[in-house]
Each structure stands twice: as C-alpha cells, then as structure tokens.
N, C-alpha and C positions, 0 to 999 in steps of 0.2 A: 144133314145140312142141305137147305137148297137154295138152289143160284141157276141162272139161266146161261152163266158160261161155259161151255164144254170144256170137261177136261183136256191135259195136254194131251195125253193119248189117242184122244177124239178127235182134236186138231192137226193130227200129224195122219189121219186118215184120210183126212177131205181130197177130195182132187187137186183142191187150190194148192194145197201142202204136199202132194204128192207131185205137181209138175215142178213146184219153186223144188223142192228137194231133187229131182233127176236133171233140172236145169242149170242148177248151181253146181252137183257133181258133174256135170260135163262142159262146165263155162260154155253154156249156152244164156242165150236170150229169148224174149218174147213181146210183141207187140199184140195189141188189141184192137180190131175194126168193127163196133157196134151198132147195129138199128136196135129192135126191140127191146135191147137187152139194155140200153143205154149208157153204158159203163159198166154195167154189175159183172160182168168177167172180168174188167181189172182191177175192179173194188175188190174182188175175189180173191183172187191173187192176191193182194197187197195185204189181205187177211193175216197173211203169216210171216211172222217175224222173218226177216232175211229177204223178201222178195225184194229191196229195194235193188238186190245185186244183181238181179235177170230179168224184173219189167220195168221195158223202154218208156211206153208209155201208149199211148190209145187212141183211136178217133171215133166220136160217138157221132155217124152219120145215117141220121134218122131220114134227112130229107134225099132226095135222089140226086140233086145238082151236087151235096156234098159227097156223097159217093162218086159222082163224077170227078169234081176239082182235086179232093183231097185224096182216093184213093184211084182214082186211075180205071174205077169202072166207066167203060165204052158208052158213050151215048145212046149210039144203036143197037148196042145189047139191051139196056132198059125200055127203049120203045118198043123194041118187041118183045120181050117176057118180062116186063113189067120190076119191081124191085126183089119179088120172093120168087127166086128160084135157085137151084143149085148153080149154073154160073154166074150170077152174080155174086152168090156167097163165096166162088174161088175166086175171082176179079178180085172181092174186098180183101180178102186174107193174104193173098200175093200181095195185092196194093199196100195195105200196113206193113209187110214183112218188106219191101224194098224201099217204101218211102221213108222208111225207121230204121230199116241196116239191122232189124231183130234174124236171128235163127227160122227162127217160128211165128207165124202173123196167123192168128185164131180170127173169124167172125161167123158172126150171127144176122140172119137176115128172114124176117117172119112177121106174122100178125097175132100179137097178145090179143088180140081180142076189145069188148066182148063180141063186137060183131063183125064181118068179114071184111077184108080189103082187098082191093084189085081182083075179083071175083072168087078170093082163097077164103076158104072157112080160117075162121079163129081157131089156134092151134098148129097152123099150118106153117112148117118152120124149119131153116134148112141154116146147116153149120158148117164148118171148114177148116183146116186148119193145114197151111201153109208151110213147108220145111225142106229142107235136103234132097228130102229122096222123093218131093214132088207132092200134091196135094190131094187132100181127103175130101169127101165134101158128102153130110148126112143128111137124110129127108127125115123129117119127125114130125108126126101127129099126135099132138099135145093134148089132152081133155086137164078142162078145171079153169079158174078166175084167171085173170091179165095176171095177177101175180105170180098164182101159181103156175103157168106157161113160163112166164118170163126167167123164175126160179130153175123147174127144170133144164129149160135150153142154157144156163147155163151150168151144168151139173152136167149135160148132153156134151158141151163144146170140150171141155174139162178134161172128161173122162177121156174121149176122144185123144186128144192133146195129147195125156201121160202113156196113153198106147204108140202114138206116134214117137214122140221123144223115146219111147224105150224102146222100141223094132230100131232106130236109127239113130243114135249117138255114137256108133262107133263111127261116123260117117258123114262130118259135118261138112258143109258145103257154102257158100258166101251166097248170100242171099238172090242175086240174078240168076242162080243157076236154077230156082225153085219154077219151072214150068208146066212140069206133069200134072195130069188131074186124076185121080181114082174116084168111084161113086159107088159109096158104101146104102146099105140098105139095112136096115134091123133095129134093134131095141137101142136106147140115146144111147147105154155104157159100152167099152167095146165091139168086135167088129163079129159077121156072122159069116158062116161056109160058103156063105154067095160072095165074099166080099173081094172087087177086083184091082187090081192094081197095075194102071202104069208110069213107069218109070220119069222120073224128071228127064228132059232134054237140052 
C-alpha cells in the first residue's frame, strides 16, 4: 500500500518527536527565534501530536530591526558582524527563551541562498540553542537549493536541542539564569571531541 505519511514509528524518530517527547518527560518548555528558517522549527515541533504541551510559541525575525525589538539582539552587535554569525544566533535563542519564559529558546540565523548575503556564501548557517546550563551555538555549511538548506538547518537545530535537553534535564533552571555560551564545531547532528563548554553564569 502507498501513502506519503510516515509511519508512527517513523514519526516517533524525528527530532521534532524526539525533543516534544524528552520535554514533556521533564515538564520542560521551548520557544523558537527564526530568520531563514521562517517558522519551519516550530512548524516542526508542532508535527507531533502533544507538542501543544511544551511549545510556547516563536518569533519569525527575518528582518534585523525585528531581532533588535523583539528579541533583544544588540544594535551594535549587528553593525558589526552583520545578522549571520554565531553571536547573533545566541543573542536570538537567549532573546526567545526569556522574552517567552520557555526552558529552551532554539534559533537559526543563515543565508538559504541562492545567492550570498552580507558577503556569506549561500549555505552559510549558524544555530543555537538556549537552556539551563548555558548556550550552544553551531557553524554549518550547507550545499543544495534554499529549500534544501533551509530543511537541513532545521534537522541541524533539532538535533542539537535533544542533545542538549538530554545532557541537562536533571537540572532545570528559570530562564534568566541562561548566560553561558559554548561554540560547537562539526557535523549539523550531535556534538564532536572538539566540542567546548562553558558554563551558565
């Protein structure tokens, strides 16, 4: 018989299904801070039955003054490394996770393409994700169309996320205390033997 809906089994695999399911068992939350991606991380999430219990909700801030007003990234950070780079992706993901009161504030900050922005090749794409024990934040070089960039980064941010939520559930923390930044390096899933960490402060 065929159909284009993945079986349950299939759906209980995804990332999306994998963070509602570790955020639900630790009554946790998540918020979502988007450029490229537009929403499609919380559309993601919301894929699977039960997410309505752990995502808060999202800010899709493609243009840079909205990342300014509504998440809390710095003026002067953007004037001078422009809107894609790794601190701006931790400014957004802090910014959501406290301006929402989530656990976890995820974002994405990159050029789908096809052609380059603020002198970053298309593919060029940097993630984050926001919690407890202080913040993650990935560099990724993306090959293929605006869609499929935009797909992986977030498959990239996802993956990320259910790492982080499972290293630090026993160990929740109320969302101001989220200041640390870590800068992960390696492939979009999980983390690699270079990968550093410091602590929230």
């Amino acid at each position: 018989m065929s159909g284009s809906s993945p079986a349950p089994a299939d759906v209980a695999r995804t990332p999306g299904a994998q963070l509602v399911s570790a955020l639900t068992g630790s009554g946790q939350t998540v918020a979502c801070a988007e450029s490229l991606t537009a929403g499609l991380v919380a559309a993601t999430i919301a894929d699977t039955p039960g997410a309505s219990v752990v995502l808060l909700g999202g800010v899709v801030a493609y243009a840079a003054e909205v990342k300014t007003l509504l998440l809390d990234v710095p003026d002067e950070l953007i004037a001078r490394v422009g809107t894609v780079d790794p601190a701006v992706a931790v400014a957004m993901a802090e910014g959501v996770r406290r301006r929402l009161g989530a656990t976890w504030g995820l974002s994405t900050t990159g050029v789908a393409g096809p052609g380059p922005s603020e002198g970053k090749p298309a593919g060029t794409v940097h993630v984050a994700v926001a919690g407890p024990g202080g913040t993650v934040t990935r560099p990724l070089q993306l090959n293929g169309t605006r869609g499929q960039i935009r797909s992986a980064t977030v498959e990239a941010v996802l993956r990320l996320a259910v790492g982080r939520v499972g290293a630090t559930t026993q160990t929740p923390a109320p969302p101001s205390e989220a200041r640390g930044t870590v800068g992960l390096s390696g492939h979009p899933g999980g983390g690699s033997a270079s990968d550093r960490t410091t602590p929230a402060t």
